[in-house]
Wavefront OBJ file of the C-alpha trace (Angstrom):
o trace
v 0.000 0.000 0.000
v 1.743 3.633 -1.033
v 2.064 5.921 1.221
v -0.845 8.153 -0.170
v -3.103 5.457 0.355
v -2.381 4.844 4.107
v -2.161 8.401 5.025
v -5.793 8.819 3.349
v -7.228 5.779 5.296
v -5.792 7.330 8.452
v -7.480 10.390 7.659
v -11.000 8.272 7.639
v -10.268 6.355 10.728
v -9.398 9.452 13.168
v -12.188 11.650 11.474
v -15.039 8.104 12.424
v -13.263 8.502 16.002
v -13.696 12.112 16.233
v -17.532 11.671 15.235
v -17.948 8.866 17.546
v -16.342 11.055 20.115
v -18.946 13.665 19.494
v -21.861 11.533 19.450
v -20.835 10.024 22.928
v -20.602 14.066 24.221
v -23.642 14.809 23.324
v -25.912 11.911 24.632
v -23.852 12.543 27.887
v -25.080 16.003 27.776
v -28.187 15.115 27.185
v -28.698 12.828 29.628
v -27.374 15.933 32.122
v -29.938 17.644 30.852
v -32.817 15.744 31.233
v -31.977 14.701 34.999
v -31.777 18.430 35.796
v -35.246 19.253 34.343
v -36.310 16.023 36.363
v -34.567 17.389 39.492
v -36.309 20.437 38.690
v -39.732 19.712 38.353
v -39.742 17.463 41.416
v -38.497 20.155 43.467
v -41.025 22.573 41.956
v -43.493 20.151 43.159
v -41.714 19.363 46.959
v -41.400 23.260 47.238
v -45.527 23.449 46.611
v -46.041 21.553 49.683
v -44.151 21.923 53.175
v -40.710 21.078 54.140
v -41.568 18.909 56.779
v -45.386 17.391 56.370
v -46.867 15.844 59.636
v -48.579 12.913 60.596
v -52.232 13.199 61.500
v -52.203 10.847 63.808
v -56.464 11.179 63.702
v -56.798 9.844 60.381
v -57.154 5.743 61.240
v -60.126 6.365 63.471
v -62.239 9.599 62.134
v -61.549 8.525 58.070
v -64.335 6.248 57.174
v -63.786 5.573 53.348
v -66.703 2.933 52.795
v -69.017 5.790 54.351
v -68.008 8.593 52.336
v -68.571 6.821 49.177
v -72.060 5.237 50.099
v -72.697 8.929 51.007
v -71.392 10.180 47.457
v -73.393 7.552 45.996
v -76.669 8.493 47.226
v -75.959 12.243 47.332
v -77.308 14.498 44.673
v -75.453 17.921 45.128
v -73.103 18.690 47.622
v -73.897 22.355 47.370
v -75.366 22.061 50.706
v -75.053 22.249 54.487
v -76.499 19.920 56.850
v -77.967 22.557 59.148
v -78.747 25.574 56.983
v -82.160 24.865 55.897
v -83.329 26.715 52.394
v -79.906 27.638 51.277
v -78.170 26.574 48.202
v -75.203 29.348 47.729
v -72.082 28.938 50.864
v -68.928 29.792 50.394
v -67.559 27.389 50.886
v -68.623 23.508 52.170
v -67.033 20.779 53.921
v -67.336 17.158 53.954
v -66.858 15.491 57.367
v -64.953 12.439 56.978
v -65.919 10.421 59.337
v -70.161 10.767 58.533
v -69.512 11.956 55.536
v -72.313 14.883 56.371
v -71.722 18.087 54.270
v -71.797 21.781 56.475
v -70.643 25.287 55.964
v -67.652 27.359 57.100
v -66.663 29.877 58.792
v -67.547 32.354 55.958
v -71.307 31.274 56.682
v -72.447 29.946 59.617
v -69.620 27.724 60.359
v -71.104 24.506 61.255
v -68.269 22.884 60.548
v -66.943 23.736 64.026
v -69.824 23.582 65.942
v -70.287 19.862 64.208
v -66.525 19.009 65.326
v -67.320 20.487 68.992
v -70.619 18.935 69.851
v -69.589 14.684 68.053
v -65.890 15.439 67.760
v -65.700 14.444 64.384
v -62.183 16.089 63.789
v -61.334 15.959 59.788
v -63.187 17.579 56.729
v -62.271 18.443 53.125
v -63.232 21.558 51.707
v -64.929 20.144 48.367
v -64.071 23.246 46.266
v -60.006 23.390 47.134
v -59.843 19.469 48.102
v -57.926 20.499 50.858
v -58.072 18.743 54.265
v -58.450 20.340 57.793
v -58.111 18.272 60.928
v -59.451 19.938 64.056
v -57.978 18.099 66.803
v -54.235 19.525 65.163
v -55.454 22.642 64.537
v -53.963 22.344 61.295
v -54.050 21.897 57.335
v -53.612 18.196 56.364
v -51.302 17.354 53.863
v -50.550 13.577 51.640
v -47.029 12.928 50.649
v -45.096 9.576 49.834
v -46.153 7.471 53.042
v -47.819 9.831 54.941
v -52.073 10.619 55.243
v -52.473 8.698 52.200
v -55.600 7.818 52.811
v -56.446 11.592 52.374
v -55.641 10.967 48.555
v -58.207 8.311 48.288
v -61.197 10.569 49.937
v -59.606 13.289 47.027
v -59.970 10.731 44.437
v -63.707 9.452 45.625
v -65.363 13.457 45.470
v -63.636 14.515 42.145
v -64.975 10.966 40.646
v -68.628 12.431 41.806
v -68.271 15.536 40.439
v -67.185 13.999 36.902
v -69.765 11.772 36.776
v -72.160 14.679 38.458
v -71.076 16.892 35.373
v -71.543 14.023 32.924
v -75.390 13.449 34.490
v -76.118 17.031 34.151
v -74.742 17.027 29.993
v -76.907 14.091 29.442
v -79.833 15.589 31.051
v -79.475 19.051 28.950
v -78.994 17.107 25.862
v -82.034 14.801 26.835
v -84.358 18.336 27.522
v -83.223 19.551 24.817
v -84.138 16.565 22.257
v -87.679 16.427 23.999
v -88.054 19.985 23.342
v -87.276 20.494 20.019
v -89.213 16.908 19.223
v -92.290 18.643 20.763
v -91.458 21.442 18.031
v -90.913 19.425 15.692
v -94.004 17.502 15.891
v -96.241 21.103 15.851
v -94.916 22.133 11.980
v -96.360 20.128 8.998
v -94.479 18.149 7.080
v -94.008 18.458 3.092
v -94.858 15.334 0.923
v -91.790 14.775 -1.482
v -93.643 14.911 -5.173
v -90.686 13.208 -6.943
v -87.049 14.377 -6.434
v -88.542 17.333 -4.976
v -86.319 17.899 -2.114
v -84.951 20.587 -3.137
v -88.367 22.329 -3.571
v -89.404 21.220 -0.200
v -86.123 22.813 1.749
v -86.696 26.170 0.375
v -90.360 25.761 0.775
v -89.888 25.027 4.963
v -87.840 28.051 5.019
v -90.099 30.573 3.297
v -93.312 29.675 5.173
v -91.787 30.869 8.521
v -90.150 33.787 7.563
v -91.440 36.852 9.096
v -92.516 39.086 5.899
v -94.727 35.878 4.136
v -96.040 35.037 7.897
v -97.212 38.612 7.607
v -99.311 37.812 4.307
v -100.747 34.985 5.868
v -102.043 37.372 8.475
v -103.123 39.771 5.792
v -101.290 42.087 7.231
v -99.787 42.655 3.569
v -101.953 42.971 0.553
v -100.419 41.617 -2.506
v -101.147 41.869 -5.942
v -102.752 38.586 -8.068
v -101.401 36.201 -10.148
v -101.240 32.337 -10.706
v -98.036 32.116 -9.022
v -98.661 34.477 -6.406
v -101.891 33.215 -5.499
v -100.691 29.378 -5.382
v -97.502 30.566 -2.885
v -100.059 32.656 -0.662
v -102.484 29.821 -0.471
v -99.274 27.322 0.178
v -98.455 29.969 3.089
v -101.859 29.846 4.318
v -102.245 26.224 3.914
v -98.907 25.580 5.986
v -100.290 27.915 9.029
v -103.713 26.675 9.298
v -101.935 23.245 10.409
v -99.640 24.341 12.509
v -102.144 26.220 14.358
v -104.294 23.322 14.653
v -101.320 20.867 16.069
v -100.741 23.999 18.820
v -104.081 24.279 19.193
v -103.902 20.264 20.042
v -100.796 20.465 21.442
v -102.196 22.705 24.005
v -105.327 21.021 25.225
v -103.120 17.709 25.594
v -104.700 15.889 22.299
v -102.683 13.682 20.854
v -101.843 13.781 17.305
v -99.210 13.036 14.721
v -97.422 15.333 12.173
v -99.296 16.407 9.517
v -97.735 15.837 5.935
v -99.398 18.254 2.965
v -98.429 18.015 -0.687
v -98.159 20.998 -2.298
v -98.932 20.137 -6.356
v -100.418 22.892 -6.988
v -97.351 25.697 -6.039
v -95.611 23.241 -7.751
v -97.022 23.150 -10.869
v -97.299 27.301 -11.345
v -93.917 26.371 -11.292
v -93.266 23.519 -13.928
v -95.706 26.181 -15.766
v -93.466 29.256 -15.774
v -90.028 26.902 -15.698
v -89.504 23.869 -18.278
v -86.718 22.395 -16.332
v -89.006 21.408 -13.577
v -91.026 19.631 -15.769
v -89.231 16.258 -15.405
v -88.803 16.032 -11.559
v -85.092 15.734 -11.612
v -83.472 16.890 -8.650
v -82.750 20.957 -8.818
v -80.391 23.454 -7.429
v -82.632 24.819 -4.191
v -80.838 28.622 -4.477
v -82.327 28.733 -8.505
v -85.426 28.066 -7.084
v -85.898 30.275 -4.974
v -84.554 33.154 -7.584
v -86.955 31.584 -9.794
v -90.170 31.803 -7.297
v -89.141 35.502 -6.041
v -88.641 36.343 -9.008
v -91.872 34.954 -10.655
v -93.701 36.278 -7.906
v -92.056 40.129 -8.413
v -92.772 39.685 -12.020
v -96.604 39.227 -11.486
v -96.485 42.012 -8.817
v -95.162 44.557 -11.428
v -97.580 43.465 -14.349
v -100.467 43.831 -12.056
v -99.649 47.301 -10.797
v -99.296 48.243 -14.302
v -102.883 47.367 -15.281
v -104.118 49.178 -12.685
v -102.206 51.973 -13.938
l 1 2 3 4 5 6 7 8 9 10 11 12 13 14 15 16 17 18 19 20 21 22 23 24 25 26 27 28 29 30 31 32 33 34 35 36 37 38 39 40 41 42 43 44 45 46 47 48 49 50 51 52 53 54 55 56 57 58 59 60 61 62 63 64 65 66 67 68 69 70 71 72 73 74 75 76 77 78 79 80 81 82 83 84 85 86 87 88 89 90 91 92 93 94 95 96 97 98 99 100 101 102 103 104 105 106 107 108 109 110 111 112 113 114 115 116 117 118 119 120 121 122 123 124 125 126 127 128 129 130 131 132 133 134 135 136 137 138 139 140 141 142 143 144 145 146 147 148 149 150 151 152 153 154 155 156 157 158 159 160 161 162 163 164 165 166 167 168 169 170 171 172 173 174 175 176 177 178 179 180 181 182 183 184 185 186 187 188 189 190 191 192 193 194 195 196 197 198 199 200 201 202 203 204 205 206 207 208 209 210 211 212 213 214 215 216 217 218 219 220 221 222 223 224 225 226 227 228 229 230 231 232 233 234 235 236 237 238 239 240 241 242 243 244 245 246 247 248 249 250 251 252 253 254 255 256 257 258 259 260 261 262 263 264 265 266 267 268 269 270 271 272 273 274 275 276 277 278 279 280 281 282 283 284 285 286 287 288 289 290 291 292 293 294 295 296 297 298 299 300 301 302 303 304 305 306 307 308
């Protein structure tokens, strides 16, 4: 091998080393790095709660788990107070551990202490900051590692009621709501499709309960005549007449189904003014409705000019 050719391959070896070298430094640094954010965020954490967290020494006889979640399980708000009769708005409210009874604090009527002083039922949590308060120590509560852990599993049983609380309460508004807007629904007559007519039925919905046409229904607009015009105002009229019925019904607690109406003859003023309705293909639904407004303007200006 020349000379050339083993200076060259040296040149390779020490240039893999030095990128070996390299990769080595920074996965070490990395490493660094990612046990100081560690170190970091635990301390951020340990610095959250105090330096030296005590021992209630209360919790194995005034903590009654099983109790507090038969409690949870029958309890429908927890918005409340044991001894304040009527009222629904505190404060604050804490839940006695050991009963599992709900009262108010001292920013109401603070029958949390006077519940503590007359059973000595020591511990509650405040249900809106989950923190704990034991009365005996005269002090805050705190879980960490090995110590008061049973406080975490009273946390964890009042934050599962709330989510399934909040999840009751969704289903409930979505349920009122469907019932509602089926009891609307029901009220407005339906439109019989004629053939590929949906798009004729859509527009059709729309117009009959918009304000100005509910007007002409009410003759509270006179319009002029025409074949068009009087077929859309007797459609309109049609439309109202039985969905005042179904309120009517709906009001004295008859029962009765949605009505469906067929409306051939708007229809067929408009097959008469339009050829490309003639074959009940399916339509655009905005053309339409230029058409018919249009139509309908058209027979409103001839009209006025006969007058003169």
């Amino acid at each position: 091998m020349s000379k050339k050719s083993k200076t060259k391959k040296n040149d390779r070896l020490m240039k893999r080393k030095a990128g070996k070298d390299k990769l080595k430094k920074e996965q070490s640094e990395s490493t660094i790095s990612l046990e100081t954010e560690s170190e970091q965020d635990t301390s951020s954490v340990q610095s959250s709660l105090p330096p030296n967290i005590k021992k209630c020494n209360h919790l194995k006889k005034m903590v009654k788990p099983k109790t507090i979640q038969a409690v949870l399980a029958k309890s429908k708000t927890l918005i409340s107070c044991e001894n304040c009769e009527g009222k629904t708005e505190f404060k604050d409210n804490f839940l006695c551990l050991f009963c599992g009874k709900i009262f108010c604090g001292n920013h109401d009527e603070n029958h949390i202490e006077k519940h503590f002083k007359s059973v000595g039922h020591c511990l509650f949590m405040n249900i809106k900051s989950k923190a704990f308060f034991c009365f005996s120590c005269d002090d805050e509560i705190f879980s960490s590692g090995n110590k008061n852990i049973l406080l975490v599993d009273i946390k964890s049983y009042v934050e599962s009621y709330e989510k399934k609380k909040k999840m009751d309460e969704m289903k409930e508004a979505r349920n009122e709501r469907y019932m509602e807007n089926a009891k609307k629904s029901a009220v407005y007559p339906g439109l019989r499709n004629l053939r590929n007519t949906c798009f004729f039925n859509s527009v059709m919905q729309c117009l009959t309960y918009t304000k100005p046409f509910e007007d002409i229904v009410n003759d509270e607009i006179e319009i002029e005549e025409g074949p068009l015009t009087d077929a859309f105002v007797q459609f309109l009229k049609t439309m109202h007449e039985k969905l005042r019925a179904n309120e009517k019904k709906q009001k004295e607690g008859v029962k009765f189904s949605q009505e469906v109406f067929a409306p051939f003859d708007l229809f067929n003023q408009i097959i008469a003014k339009w050829n490309q309705y003639r074959g009940y293909h399916q339509q655009d639904s905005h053309e339409l409705l230029r058409h018919l407004l249009d139509g309908i303007r058209d027979e409103q200006i001839k009209a006025l000019k006969e007058k003169g």
